[in-house]
C-alpha positions as CSV (number, residue, x, y, z in Angstrom):
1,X,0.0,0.0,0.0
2,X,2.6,2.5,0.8
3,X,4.5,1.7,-2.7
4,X,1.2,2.7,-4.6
5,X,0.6,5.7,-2.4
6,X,4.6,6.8,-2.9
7,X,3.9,6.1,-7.0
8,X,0.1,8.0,-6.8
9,X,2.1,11.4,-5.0
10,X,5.4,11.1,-7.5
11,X,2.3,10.8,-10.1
12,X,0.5,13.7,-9.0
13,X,3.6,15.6,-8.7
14,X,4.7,14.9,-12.0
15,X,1.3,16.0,-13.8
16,X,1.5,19.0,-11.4
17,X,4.6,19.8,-12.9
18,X,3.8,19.2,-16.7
19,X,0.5,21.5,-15.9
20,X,3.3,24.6,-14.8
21,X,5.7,23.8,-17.7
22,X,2.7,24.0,-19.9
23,X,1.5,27.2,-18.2
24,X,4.4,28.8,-18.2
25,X,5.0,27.8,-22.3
26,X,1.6,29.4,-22.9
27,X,2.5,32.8,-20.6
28,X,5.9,32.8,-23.2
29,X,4.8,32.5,-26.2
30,X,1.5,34.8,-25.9
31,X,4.2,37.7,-24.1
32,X,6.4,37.1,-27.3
33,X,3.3,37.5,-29.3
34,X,2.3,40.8,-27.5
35,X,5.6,42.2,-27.8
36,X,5.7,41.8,-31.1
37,X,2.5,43.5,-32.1
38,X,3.6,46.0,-29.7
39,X,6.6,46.7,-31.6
40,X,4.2,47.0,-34.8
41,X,2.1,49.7,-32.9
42,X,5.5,51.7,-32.0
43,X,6.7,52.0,-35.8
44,X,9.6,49.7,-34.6
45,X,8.3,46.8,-37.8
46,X,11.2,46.9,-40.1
47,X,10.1,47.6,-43.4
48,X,13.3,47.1,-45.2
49,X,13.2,44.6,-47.9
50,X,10.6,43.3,-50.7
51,X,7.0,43.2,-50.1
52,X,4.9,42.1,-52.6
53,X,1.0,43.3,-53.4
54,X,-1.2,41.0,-52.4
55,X,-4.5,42.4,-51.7
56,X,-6.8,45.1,-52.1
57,X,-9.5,46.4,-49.4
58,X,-12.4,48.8,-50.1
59,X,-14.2,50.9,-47.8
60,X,-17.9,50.8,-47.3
61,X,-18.4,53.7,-50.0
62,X,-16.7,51.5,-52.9
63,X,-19.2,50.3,-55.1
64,X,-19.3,46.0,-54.8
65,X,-20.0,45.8,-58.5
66,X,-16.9,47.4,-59.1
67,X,-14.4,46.3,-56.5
68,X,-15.2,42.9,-57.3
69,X,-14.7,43.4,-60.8
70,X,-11.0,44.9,-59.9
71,X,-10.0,42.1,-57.6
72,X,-11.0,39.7,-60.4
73,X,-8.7,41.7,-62.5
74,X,-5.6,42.4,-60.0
75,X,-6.4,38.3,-59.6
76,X,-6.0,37.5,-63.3
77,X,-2.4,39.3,-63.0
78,X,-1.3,37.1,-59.9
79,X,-2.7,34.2,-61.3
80,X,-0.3,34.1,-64.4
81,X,2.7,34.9,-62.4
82,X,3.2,38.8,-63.0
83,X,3.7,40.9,-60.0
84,X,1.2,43.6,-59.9
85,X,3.6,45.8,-57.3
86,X,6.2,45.3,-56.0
87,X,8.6,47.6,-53.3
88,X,12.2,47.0,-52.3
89,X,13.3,49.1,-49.4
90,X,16.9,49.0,-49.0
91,X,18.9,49.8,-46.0
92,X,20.4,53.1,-47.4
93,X,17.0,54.6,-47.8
94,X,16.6,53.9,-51.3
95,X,13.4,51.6,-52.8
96,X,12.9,50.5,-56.2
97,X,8.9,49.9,-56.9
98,X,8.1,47.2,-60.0
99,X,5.0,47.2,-61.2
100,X,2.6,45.8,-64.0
101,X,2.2,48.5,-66.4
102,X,-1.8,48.5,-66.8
103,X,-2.5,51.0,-69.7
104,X,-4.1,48.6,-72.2
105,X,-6.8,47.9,-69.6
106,X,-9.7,49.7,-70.4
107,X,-12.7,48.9,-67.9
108,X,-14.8,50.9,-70.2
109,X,-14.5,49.0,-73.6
110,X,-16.0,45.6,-74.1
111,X,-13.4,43.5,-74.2
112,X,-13.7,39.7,-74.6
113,X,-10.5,38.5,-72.7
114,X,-7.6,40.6,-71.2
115,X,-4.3,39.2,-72.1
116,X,-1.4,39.7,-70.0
117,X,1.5,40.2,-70.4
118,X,4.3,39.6,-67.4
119,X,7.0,42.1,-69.5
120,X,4.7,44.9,-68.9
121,X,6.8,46.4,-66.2
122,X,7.3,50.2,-65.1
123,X,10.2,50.4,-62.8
124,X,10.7,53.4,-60.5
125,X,13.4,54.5,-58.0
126,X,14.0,56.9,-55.5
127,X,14.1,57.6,-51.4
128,X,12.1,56.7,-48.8
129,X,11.9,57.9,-44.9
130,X,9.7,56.0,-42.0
131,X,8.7,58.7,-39.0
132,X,5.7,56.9,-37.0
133,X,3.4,56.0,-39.0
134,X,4.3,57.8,-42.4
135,X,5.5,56.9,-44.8
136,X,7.4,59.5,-46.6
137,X,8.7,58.2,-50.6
138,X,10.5,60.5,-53.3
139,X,10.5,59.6,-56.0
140,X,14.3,60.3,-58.4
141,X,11.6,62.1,-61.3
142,X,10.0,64.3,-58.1
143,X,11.4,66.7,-55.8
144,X,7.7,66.5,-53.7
145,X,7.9,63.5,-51.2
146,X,4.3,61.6,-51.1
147,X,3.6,61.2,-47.7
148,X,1.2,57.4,-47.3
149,X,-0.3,56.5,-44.1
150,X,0.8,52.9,-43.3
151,X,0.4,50.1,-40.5
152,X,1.0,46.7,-40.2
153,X,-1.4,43.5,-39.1
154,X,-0.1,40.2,-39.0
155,X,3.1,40.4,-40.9
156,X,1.6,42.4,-43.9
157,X,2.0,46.4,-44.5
158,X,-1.0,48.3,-45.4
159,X,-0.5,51.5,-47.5
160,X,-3.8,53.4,-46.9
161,X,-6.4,54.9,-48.8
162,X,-4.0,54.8,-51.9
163,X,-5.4,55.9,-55.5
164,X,-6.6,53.2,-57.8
165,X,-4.5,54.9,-60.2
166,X,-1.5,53.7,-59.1
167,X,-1.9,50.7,-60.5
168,X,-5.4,50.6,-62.4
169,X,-6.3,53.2,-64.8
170,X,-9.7,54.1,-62.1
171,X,-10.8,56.3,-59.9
172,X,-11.0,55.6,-56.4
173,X,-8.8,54.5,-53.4
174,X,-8.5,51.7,-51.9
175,X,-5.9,50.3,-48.5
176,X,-3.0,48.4,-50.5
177,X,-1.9,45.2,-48.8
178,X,1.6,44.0,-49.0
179,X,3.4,40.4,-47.6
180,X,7.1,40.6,-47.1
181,X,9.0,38.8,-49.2
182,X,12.1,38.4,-47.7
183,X,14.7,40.7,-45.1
184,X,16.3,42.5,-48.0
């Protein structure tokens, strides 16, 4: 009897202390968790490197008709390999921006299939600066900076309320959604 009493105590204390490791895992991991989305608040993310365009998100005053008829279109790019935009942001405060060059799109005509072509690609250049959360890009044919509001959510950068225009030939704005590629 006192041999299975000794084994039930070493057996309690043993799941005892597999319930504390286990606590104290879950305490670790949702701190590192915090700190990081903390650091994301603070401006500390570090945006250098590439970070593809992913996705696009409409506000409520964006017509569904039409947004939907963009995403299918921004889609159709993606979906045979071209990048639509693409931002390098390199250590010295320099960025080079690729992106699909869009001008044979015409929403407006009715066309029967849009063909695309990856080579379309506009290349730009210039500087960028980070203070909170602005971003401030010039680019090497402008002496203006553009400033563009920007936060992060899980890993991805969100360039705010940017002009359709940057990359479609249409009105509007929509938040731009980037994934980072790599660490530069």
């Amino acid at each position: 009897m006192c041999n299975k009493s000794h084994k039930l105590i070493h057996m309690k204390t043993f799941k005892a202390f597999i319930a504390v490791l286990l606590l104290f895992v879950a305490w670790s991991c949702s701190k590192s968790e915090s700190s990081t989305e903390n650091e994301e608040q603070k401006g500390d993310f570090n945006i250098e490197g590439v970070w593809e365009l992913r996705n696009l998100t409409f506000d409520e005053t964006f017509h569904i008709e039409e947004s939907q008829e963009i995403i299918k279109f921004v889609e159709l790019i993606v979906n045979e390999g071209c990048e639509l935009m693409t931002f390098e942001f390199k250590p010295d405060k320099s960025f080079i921006v690729e992106q699909y060059d869009v001008t044979d799109y015409n929403p407006t005509e009715e066309e029967v299939e849009y063909v695309v072509n990856c080579e379309n690609i506009d290349t730009f250049t210039g500087t960028w600066d980070l203070q909170e959360n602005q971003l401030m890009i010039t680019t090497s044919d402008d002496d203006e900076p553009i400033s563009i509001t920007v936060r992060y959510e899980s890993g991805m950068m969100i360039l705010e309320d940017m002009p359709l225009a940057t990359i479609l030939p249409l009105d509007g704005h929509a938040d731009f959604v980037y994934k980072k590629l790599g660490s530069g």
